[in-house]
C-alpha positions as CSV (number, residue, x, y, z in Angstrom):
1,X,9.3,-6.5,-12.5
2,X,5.4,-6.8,-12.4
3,X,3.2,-3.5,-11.2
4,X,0.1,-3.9,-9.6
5,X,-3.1,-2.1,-8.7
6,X,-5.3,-2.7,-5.5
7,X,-9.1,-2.5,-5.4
8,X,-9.0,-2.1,-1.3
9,X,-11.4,0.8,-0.7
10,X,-7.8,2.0,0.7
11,X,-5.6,1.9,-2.6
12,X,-8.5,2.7,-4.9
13,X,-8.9,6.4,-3.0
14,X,-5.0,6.8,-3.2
15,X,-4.9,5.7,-7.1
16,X,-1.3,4.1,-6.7
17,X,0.7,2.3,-9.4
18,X,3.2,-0.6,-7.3
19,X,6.0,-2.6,-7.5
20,X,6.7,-5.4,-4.6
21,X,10.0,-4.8,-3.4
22,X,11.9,-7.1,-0.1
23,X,12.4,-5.4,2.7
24,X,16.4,-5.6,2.2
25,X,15.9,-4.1,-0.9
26,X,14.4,-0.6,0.2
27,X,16.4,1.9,1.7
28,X,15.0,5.4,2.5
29,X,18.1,7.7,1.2
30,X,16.5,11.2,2.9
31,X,13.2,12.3,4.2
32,X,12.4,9.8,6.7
33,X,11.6,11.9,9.2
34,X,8.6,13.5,7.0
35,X,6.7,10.6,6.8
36,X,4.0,10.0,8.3
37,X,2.5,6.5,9.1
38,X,-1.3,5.3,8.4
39,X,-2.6,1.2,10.2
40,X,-6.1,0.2,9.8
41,X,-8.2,-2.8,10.0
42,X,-5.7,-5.6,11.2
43,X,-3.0,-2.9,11.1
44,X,-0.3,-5.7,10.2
45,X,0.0,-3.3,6.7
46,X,2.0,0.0,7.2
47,X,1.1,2.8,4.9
48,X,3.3,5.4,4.9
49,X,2.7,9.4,3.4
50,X,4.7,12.2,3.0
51,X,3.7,14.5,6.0
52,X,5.1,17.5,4.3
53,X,2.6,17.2,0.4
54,X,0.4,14.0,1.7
55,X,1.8,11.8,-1.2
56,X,1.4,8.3,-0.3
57,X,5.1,6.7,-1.2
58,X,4.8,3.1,0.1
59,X,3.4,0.6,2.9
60,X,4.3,-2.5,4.7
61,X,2.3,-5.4,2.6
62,X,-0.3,-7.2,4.7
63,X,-0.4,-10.2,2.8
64,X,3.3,-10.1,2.6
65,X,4.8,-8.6,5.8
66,X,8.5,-9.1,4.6
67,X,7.6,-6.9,1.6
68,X,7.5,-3.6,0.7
69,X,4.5,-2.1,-2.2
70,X,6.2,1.3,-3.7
71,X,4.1,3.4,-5.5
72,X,6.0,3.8,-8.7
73,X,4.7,7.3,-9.6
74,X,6.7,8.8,-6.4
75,X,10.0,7.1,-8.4
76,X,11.6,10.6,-10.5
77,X,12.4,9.4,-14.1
78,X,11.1,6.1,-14.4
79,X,9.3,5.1,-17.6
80,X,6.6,2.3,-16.4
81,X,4.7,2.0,-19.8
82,X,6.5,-0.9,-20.5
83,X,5.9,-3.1,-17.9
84,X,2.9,-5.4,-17.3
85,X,0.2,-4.3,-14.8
86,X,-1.7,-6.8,-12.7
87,X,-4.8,-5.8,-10.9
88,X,-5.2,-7.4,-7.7
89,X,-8.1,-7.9,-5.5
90,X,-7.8,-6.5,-2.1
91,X,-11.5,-6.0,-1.7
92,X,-12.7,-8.9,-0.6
93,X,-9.4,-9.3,1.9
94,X,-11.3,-10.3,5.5
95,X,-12.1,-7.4,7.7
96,X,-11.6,-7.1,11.6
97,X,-12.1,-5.6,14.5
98,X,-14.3,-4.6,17.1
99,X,-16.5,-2.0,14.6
100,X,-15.0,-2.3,11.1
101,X,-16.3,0.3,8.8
102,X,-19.3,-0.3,6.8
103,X,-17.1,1.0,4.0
104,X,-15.0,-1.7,4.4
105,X,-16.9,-4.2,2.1
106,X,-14.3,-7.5,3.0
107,X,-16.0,-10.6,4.7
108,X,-16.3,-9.9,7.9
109,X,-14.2,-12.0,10.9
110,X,-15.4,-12.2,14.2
111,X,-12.8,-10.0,17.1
């Protein structure tokens, strides 16, 4: 198991701690109808919140669409300070769209 950090402006506001996980592997047990769904940019990533506290739990990976980033501090009794942490850079990921934020610092990619 690896856990990773993002420095998207997205994942830096949200301050998450991640494992990848397949999408066979993830199976919401309860709650699903609480959460609450956030696309931007190329929207192909799916971030997902609880609607009922605004935590953010997981998303759909853009750079891997069959995978699954959990944020590891929504996971009740698990003790991550054993396991390696790999910072990975999300900034410079391409932006698109019509009128892409100037916030969004990625290169930019013609609509």
């Amino acid at each position: 198991m690896e856990l990773t950090t993002c420095d998207c402006s997205l994942c830096v506001k949200k301050n998450a701690l991640m494992t990848k996980v397949h999408e066979s592997e993830l199976e919401i047990l309860s709650g699903a109808e609480s959460l609450r769904e956030y696309r931007w940019n190329t929207h192909r990533a799916r971030h997902f919140f609880c609607g009922e506290c605004g935590i953010y739990t997981f998303h759909r990976k853009r750079a891997a669409p069959d995978h699954f980033g959990v944020n590891i501090f929504c996971l009740d009794g698990f003790d991550h300070s054993a396991i390696p942490v790999r910072a990975t850079e999300g900034i410079g990921m391409t932006v698109t769209g019509p009128n892409p934020r100037d916030e969004w610092p990625g290169p930019r990619e013609a609509p």
